[in-house]
Every structure is written in structure tokens, then in C-alpha cells.
C-alpha positions as CSV (number, residue, x, y, z in Angstrom):
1,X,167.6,-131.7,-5.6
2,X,170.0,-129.4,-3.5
3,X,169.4,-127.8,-0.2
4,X,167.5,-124.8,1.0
5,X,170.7,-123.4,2.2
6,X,172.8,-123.9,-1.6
7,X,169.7,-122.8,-3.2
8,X,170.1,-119.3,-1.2
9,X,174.1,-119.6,-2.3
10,X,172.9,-120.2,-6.1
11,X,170.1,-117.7,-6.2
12,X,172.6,-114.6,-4.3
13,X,175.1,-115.4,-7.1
14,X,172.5,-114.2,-9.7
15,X,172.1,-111.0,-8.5
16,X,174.5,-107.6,-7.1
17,X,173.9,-104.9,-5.1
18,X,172.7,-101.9,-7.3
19,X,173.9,-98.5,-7.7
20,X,172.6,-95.4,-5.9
21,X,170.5,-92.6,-6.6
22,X,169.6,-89.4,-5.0
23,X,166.1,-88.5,-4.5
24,X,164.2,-86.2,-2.3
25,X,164.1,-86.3,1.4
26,X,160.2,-86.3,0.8
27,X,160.3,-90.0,-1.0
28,X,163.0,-91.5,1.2
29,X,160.7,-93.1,3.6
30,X,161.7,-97.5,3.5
31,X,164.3,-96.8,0.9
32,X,168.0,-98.2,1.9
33,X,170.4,-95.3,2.6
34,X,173.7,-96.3,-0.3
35,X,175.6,-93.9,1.4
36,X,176.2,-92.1,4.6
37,X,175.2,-87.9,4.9
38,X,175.9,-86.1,7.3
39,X,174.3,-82.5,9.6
40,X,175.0,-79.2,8.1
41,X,174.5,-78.0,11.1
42,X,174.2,-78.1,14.9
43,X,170.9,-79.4,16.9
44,X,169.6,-77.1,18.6
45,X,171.9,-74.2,16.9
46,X,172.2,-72.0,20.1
47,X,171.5,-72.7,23.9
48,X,167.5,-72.9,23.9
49,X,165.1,-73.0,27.2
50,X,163.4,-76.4,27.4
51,X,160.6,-74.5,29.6
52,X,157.7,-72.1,29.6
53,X,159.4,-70.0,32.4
54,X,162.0,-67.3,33.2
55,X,165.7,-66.5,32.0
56,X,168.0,-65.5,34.4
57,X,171.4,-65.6,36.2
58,X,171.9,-68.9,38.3
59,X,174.1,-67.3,40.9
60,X,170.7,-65.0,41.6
61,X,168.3,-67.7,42.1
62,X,167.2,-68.8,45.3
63,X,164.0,-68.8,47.3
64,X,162.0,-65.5,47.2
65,X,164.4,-63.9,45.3
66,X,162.7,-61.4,43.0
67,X,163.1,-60.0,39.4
68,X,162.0,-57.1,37.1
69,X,161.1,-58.6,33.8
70,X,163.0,-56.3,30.6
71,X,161.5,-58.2,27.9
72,X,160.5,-61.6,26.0
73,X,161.9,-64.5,24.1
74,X,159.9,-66.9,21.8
75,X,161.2,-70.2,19.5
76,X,162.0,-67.8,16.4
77,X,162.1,-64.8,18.0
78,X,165.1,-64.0,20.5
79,X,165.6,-61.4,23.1
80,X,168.3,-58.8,21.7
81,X,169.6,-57.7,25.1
82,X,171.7,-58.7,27.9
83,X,170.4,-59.8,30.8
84,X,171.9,-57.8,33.9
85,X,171.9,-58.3,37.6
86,X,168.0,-58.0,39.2
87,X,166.5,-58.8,35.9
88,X,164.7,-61.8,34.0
89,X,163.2,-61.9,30.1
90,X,159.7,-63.8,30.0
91,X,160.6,-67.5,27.7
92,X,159.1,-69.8,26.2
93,X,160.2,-74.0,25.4
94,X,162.3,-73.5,22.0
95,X,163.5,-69.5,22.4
96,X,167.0,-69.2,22.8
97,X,168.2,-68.2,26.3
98,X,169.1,-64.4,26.4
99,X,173.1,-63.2,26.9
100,X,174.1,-63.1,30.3
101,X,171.2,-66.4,31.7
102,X,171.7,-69.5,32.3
103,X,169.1,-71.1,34.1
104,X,165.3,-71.0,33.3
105,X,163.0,-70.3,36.5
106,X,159.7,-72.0,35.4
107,X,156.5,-70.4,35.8
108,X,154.9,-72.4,38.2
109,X,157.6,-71.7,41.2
110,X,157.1,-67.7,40.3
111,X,154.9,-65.2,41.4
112,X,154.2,-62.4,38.4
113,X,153.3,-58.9,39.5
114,X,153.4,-56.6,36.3
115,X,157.0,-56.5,35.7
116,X,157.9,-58.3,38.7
117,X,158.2,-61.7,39.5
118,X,159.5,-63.5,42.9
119,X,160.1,-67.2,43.4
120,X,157.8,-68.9,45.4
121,X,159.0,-72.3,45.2
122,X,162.2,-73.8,45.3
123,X,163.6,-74.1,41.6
124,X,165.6,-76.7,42.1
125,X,168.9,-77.4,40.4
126,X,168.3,-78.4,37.1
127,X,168.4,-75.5,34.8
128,X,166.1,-76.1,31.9
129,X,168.3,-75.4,29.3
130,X,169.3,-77.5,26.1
131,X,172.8,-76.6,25.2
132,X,174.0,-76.0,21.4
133,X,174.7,-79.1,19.8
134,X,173.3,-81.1,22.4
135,X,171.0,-83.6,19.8
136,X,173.6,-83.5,17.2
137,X,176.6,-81.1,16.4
138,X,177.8,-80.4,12.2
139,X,179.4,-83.6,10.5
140,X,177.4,-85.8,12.8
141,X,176.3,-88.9,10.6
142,X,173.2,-91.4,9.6
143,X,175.6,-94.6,8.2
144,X,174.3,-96.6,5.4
145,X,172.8,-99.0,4.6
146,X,169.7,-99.2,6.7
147,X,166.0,-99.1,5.6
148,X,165.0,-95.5,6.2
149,X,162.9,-95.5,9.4
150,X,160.2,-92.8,9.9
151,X,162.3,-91.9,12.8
152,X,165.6,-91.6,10.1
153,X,163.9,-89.0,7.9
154,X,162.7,-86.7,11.1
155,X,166.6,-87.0,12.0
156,X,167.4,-86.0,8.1
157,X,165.5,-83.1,8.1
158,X,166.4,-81.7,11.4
159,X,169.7,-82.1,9.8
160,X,169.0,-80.1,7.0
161,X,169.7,-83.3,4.5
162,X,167.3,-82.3,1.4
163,X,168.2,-84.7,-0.9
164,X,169.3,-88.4,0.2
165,X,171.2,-91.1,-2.0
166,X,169.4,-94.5,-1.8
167,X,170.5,-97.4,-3.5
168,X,167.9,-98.0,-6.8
169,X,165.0,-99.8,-6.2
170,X,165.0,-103.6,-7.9
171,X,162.4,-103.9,-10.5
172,X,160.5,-107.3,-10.6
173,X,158.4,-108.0,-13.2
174,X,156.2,-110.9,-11.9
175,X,154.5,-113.5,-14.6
176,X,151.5,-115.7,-13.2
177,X,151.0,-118.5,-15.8
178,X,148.5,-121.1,-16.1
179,X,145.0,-121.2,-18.7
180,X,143.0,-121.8,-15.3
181,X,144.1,-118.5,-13.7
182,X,141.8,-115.1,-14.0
183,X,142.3,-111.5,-12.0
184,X,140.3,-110.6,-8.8
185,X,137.4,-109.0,-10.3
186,X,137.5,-111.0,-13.3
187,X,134.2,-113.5,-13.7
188,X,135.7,-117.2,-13.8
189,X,134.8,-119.9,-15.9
190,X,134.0,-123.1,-14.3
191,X,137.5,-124.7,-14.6
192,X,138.8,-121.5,-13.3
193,X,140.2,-119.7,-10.2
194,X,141.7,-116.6,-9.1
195,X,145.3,-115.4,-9.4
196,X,146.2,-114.7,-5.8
197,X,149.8,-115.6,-6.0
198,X,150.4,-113.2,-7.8
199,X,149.0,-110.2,-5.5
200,X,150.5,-111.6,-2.2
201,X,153.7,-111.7,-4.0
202,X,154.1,-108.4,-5.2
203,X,153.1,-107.3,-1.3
204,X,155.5,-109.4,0.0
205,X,158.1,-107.9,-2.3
206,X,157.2,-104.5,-2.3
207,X,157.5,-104.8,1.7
208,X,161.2,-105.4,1.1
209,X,162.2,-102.5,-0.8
210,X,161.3,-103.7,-4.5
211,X,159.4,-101.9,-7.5
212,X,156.8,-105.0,-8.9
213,X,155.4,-104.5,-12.2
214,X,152.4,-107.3,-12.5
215,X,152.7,-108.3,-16.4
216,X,149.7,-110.2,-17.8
217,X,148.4,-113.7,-17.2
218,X,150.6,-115.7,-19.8
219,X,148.4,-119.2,-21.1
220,X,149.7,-122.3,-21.2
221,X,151.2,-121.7,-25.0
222,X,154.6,-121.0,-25.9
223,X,153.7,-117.7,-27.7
224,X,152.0,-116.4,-24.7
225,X,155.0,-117.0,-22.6
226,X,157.5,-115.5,-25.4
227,X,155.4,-112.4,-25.0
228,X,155.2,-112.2,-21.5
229,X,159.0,-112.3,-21.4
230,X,159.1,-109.9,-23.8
231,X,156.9,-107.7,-21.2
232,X,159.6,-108.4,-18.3
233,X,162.4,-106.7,-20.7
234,X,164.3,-103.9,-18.4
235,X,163.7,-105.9,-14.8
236,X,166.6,-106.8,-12.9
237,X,164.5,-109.8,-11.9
238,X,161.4,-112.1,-13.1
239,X,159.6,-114.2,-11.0
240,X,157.7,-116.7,-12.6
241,X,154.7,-118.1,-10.9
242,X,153.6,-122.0,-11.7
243,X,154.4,-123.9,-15.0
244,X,157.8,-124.7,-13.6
245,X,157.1,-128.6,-12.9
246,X,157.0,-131.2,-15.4
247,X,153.9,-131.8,-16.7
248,X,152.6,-131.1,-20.2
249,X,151.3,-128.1,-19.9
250,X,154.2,-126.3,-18.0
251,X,156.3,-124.9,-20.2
252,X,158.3,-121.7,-18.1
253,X,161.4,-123.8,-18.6
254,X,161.2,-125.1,-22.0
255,X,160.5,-121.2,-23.3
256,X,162.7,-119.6,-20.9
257,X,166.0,-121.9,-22.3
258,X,165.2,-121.2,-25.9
259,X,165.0,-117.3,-24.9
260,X,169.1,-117.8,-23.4
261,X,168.4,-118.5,-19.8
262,X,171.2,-120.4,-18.5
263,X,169.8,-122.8,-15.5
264,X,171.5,-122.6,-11.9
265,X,169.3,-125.0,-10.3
266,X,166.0,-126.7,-10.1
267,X,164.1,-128.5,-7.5
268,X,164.9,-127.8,-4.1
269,X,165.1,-130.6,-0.8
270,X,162.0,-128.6,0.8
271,X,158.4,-128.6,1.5
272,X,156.1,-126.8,0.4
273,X,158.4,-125.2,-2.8
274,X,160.2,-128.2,-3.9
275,X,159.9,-127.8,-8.2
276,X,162.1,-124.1,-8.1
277,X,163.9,-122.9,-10.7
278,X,166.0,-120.4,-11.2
279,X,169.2,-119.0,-13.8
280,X,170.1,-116.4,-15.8
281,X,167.9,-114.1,-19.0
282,X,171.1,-112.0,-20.1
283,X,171.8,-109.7,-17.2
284,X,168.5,-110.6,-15.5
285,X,167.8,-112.8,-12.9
286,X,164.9,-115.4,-13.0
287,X,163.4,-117.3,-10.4
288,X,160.2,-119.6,-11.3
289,X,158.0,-120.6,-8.3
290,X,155.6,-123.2,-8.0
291,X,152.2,-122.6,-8.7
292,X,150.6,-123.8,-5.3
293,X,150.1,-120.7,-3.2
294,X,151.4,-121.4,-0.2
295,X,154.7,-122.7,-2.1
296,X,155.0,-119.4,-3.7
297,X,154.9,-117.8,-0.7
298,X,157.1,-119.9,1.3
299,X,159.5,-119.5,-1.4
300,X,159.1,-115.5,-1.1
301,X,159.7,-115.1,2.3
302,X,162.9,-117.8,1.8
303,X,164.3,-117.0,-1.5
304,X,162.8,-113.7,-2.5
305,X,163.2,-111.3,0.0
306,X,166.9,-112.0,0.5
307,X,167.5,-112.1,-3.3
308,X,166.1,-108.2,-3.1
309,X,167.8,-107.4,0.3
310,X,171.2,-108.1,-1.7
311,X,169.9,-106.0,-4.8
312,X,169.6,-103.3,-2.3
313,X,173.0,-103.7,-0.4
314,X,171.2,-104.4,2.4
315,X,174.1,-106.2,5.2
316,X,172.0,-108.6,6.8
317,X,170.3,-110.4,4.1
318,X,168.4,-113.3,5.8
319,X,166.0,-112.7,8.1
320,X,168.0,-114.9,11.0
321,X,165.8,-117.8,12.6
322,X,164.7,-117.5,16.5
323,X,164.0,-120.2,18.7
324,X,160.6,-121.0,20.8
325,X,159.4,-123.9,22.3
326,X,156.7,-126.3,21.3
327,X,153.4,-125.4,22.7
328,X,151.8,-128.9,20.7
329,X,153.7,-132.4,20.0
330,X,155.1,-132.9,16.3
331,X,155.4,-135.9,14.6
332,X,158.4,-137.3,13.0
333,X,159.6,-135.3,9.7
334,X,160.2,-136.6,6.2
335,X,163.2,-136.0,4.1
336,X,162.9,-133.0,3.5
337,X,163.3,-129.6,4.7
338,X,160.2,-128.4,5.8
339,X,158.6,-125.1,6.7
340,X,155.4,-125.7,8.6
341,X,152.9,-122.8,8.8
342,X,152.6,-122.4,12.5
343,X,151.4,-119.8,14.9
344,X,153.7,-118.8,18.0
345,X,151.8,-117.2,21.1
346,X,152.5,-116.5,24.7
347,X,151.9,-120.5,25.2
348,X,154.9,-121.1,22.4
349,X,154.6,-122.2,19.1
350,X,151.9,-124.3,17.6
351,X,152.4,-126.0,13.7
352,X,148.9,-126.0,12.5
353,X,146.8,-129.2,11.9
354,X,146.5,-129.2,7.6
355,X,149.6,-128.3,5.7
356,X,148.4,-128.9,2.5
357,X,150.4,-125.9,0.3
358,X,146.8,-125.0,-1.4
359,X,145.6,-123.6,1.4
360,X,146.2,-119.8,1.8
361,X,143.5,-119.7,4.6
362,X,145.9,-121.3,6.8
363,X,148.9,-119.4,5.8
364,X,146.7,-116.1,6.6
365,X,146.0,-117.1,10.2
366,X,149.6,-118.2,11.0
367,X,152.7,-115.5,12.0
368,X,155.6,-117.9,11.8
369,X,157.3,-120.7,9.6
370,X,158.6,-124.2,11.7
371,X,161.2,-125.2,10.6
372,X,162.2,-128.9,10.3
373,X,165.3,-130.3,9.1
374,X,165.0,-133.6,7.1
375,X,164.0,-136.8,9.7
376,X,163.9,-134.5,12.6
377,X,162.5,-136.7,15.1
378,X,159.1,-136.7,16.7
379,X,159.0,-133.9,19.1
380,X,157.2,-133.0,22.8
381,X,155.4,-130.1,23.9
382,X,158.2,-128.0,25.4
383,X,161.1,-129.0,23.0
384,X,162.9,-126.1,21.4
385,X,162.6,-125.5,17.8
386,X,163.5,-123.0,15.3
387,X,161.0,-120.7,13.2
388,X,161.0,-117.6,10.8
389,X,158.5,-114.9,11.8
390,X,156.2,-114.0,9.1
């Protein structure tokens, strides 16, 4: 068995970061930027009133001072004129201030008669004008990589960026295995149960940038596996889920050596997710998980998701741990590594009474993964620990 951290070394080694492609601003949103872009053009383009008010000259403004209105400007529509001495042009937020104003009266310090307005309360110094270029000026850049925030695109369009390079999405083709395993919606048998790894997976990964293509349930039978492979043909990685231990009936590793895959590892010095496997199809990555549910998904959130954040270039590949303290005493840890389902509140962080790795219910109600290292002592209530949101 090796470590959690030289499984992560092994497993990063079996995948690269993949190359980019350009796709339309439109379909951007969560994809990794591959490269940096940059504005075509200033934000806002000319000098533009950040009020509903009046555009005139500053040196004119002062209490009752009064104005003949010439004309209007609206966002999109400018006034053509200059302004001259005496006068002020009706404006609206957005428009761009007129030739020969710099400062914006608003309306509620101004008094309108027909075409004449007078300041009835003190304006104030601030002028109410964005200046060109003030948000962002041509050249100005969005650096890659990053996962493309909502906030990211808005500042790509404003931009003018209509088409953005992302890096490819990974493709991972995931294989659920086992003759007791049926799809939601499916009617089991009485010896069966549902597939759930297999959809919690594919969220878990899809939530990190990848494209999962669910293959069919392969049965305990070496043809069945042959042909599921077979399915997984094109994916830069394959995620097995359970027939990776060593009983009779478990066959991924058997199958997958006569297909060419050349083993990096198996069995890893952690709970729950000890009987991994992972290595090489050709070009393609595998990883075989455990079959318990909660294994599997320990194993996504540890081996996974970083195994796709590389695929997509992304710099900071692990999610890093953070620190809490104990809200509840633990007892003394085994030998190995082990990520306790746990829920972290105001009053700290809590592991929760049954860790058996068959029980999803308890990996549903907890937001964070304690981590022990092997023999960590006993611990008090108020000790600081380590744990991985989730």
C-alpha cells in the first residue's frame, strides 16, 4: 500500500494538461480560460454622466446659479453641440457628457422652469462623471487559467471578446460494474440495488470542468467488461466503479491488464478507499474505485478532481486543507489515513457517529472530510484539526 499523498504523485503522472479550443463567449461560462485575451476597446468609450441630471461647466456652478437648457443627451444618443457659457443639456446615467461640460448638476438640487433651470441645493464637489477608460482601457487583460466566473464573461463581453480559447474539456467515460447493480428507475431484483455511485460521480466531476459519458452497467463477466472498455474508446480517462478488490467476482484488473493497461499502483494507506487502482489503457488514463459508495466518493473528491484540474491546466490543483477546531472528542486513529465524514458549524467541526463507507445518508448531511493521519492520537474538544470542505 502507498500513501494518499504518492498516490496523488502516481495518479498526476498519468495525465497532462490538454490543448485549447476556442468557443463562443455564449458557452464559456465554468470553462478554464488556456489563454489570456485582452479589450478591444476602452470601458466606458468616452466621458459618460453617472447621473440623471444636468451637463454643464464646473467653473459656473454654484448655489442659485441658473441655466437655459439647449438640448438632451441619452446612453446611445449624444448631444451634437457645444455647451457655452449660461447653458446646460438635459442627461441621463450612461449619455456621454456634451463638449465644453464637465460636471453633472443632478436633478434633485435643480429647479426646472421650461428651459430654465436654477440650483437650489448645493451640488457638491463630486462631479458625476465616469471618465473614458475608467473600468478598463484597450489591451487590458483577463489572464488564464481561471474557471470562468459569471462575473468573467460580463467582463468579456463588455470587452468585446466574442470568442474565448478554453482549454478542452476532459472526457470521462465512467463504468459501474457489479451483477447486483440496476439504474434509478430500473425495478430491482431482490439481490439487487441501485447504481448511485455512478450518478454522484459524474456530478462530482462534471462540477470540476469534466465532460462524463455514463457507459452501461458491465456484469461480473469478462466479456461484459471487454465491451464496456470498448465503450470508453476516445476518453482521456476511465473511471471504473467497484470490482477492483480481490474477490472472485471482481475482475476490472484481470480484464483491464489483458487489454494493455500498465498498473501504477494499487491499494492505497486510507480509509474509506483503500483497494484503488489505477495505470495506463494506451494514452488513457484509468482509475478503478472501490465499489462502496462513500469510498468512491471520497476517492473523487481526493483523487479525481485533481486528476481533472491538471487535465484542464488548472494551477492550483488540490483543493488545500483548512484548519478548525474540534467541536466533539475523537478517539485514537488506526493506521491509516483516514477521511472522516464530518460536519463543521459555527461550534467547529463535528466527525459524525457511523463511518461505515456504505452509508451515503451520512455523507449527504456532512460538508467536510476530517482528516486523520495514521495513529493520530485521541483528541479533545477544542484541538485543531485539518479538514477538506465538501
Amino acid at each position: 500500500m502507498i500513501s494518499v499523498e504518492d498516490a496523488r504523485a502516481l495518479l498526476f503522472d498519468l495525465v497532462s494538461p490538454l490543448p485549447a479550443e476556442t468557443i463562443p463567449l455564449i458557452k464559456a461560462p465554468a470553462r478554464v480560460l488556456a489563454h489570456d485575451v485582452a479589450a478591444t476597446r476602452d470601458q466606458p468609450p468616452f466621458a459618460a454622466s453617472s447621473m440623471d441630471g444636468y451637463a454643464v461647466n464646473a467653473t459656473e456652478v454654484e448655489l442659485h446659479a441658473m441655466f437655459k437648457v439647449v438640448g438632451e443627451a441619452a446612453a446611445g444618443q449624444r448631444f451634437e453641440g457645444t455647451i457655452g457659457p449660461g447653458q446646460a443639456v438635459r442627461i441621463f446615467t450612461g449619455a456621454p457628457v456634451p463638449e465644453g461640460a464637465d460636471f453633472i448638476v443632478i436633478q434633485e438640487d435643480v429647479d426646472r422652469r421650461g428651459d430654465l433651470i436654477t440650483i437650489t441645493d448645493a451640488p457638491g464637489q463630486k462631479p458625476n462623471i465616469r471618465p473614458a477608460g475608467v473600468d478598463f482601457a484597450v489591451g487590458a487583460q483577463i489572464t488564464a487559467p481561471r474557471r470562468l466566473r459569471p462575473e468573467d464573461i460580463a467582463l468579456m463581453a463588455a470587452m468585446n471578446i466574442a470568442s474565448v480559447p478554453v482549454t478542452r474539456q476532459p472526457v470521462v467515460a465512467l463504468i459501474s460494474t457489479g451483477n447486483e447493480l440496476v439504474m434509478p428507475g430500473e425495478t430491482p431484483g431482490p439481490d439487487q440495488i441501485i447504481a448511485s455511485n455512478t450518478f454522484g460521480l459524474k456530478a462530482l466531476l462534471e462540477e470540476a470542468g469534466a465532460h462524463v459519458r455514463v457507459l452501461p452497467i458491465a456484469q461480473d463477466t469478462v466479456t461484459s467488461l471487454e465491451t464496456a472498455f470498448g465503450l470508453a474508446q476516445g476518453a482521456d480517462l476511465v473511471v471504473t466503479i467497484g470490482g477492483a478488490s480481490v474477490g472472485e467476482y471482481d475482475l476490472v484488473a484481470d480484464v483491464s491488464e489483458s487489454l494493455g493497461m500498465e498498473r501504477s499502483f494499487y491499494k492505497i494507506r486510507m480509509r474509506p478507499g483503500k483497494p484503488l487502482m489505477a495505470g495506463r489503457l494506451g494514452d488513457t488514463a484509468m482509475v478503478g474505485l472501490p465499489g462502496n459508495p462513500v469510498s468512491a466518493m471520497v476517492c473523487g473528491y481526493l483523487f479525481l478532481i485533481p486528476m481533472v484540474h491538471r487535465m484542464l491546466g488548472i494551477e492550483q490543483v488540490l483543493n488545500p486543507f483548512r484548519r478548525a477546531l474540534l467541536s466533539a472528542p475523537l478517539t485514537e486513529n488506526g493506521p491509516r489515513e483516514h477521511y472522516m465524514r464530518a460536519v463543521l458549524d459555527d461550534d467547529g467541526i463535528r466527525a459524525c457517529n457511523d463511518q461505515d463507507s456504505s452509508l451515503l445518508s451520512v455523507l449527504a448531511q456532512s460538508n467536510a472530510l476530517l482528516v486523520r493521519q495514521p495513529h493520530d492520537p485521541a483528541r479533545d474538544a477544542g484541538d485543531e484539526v485539518l479538514y477538506l470542505p465538501i
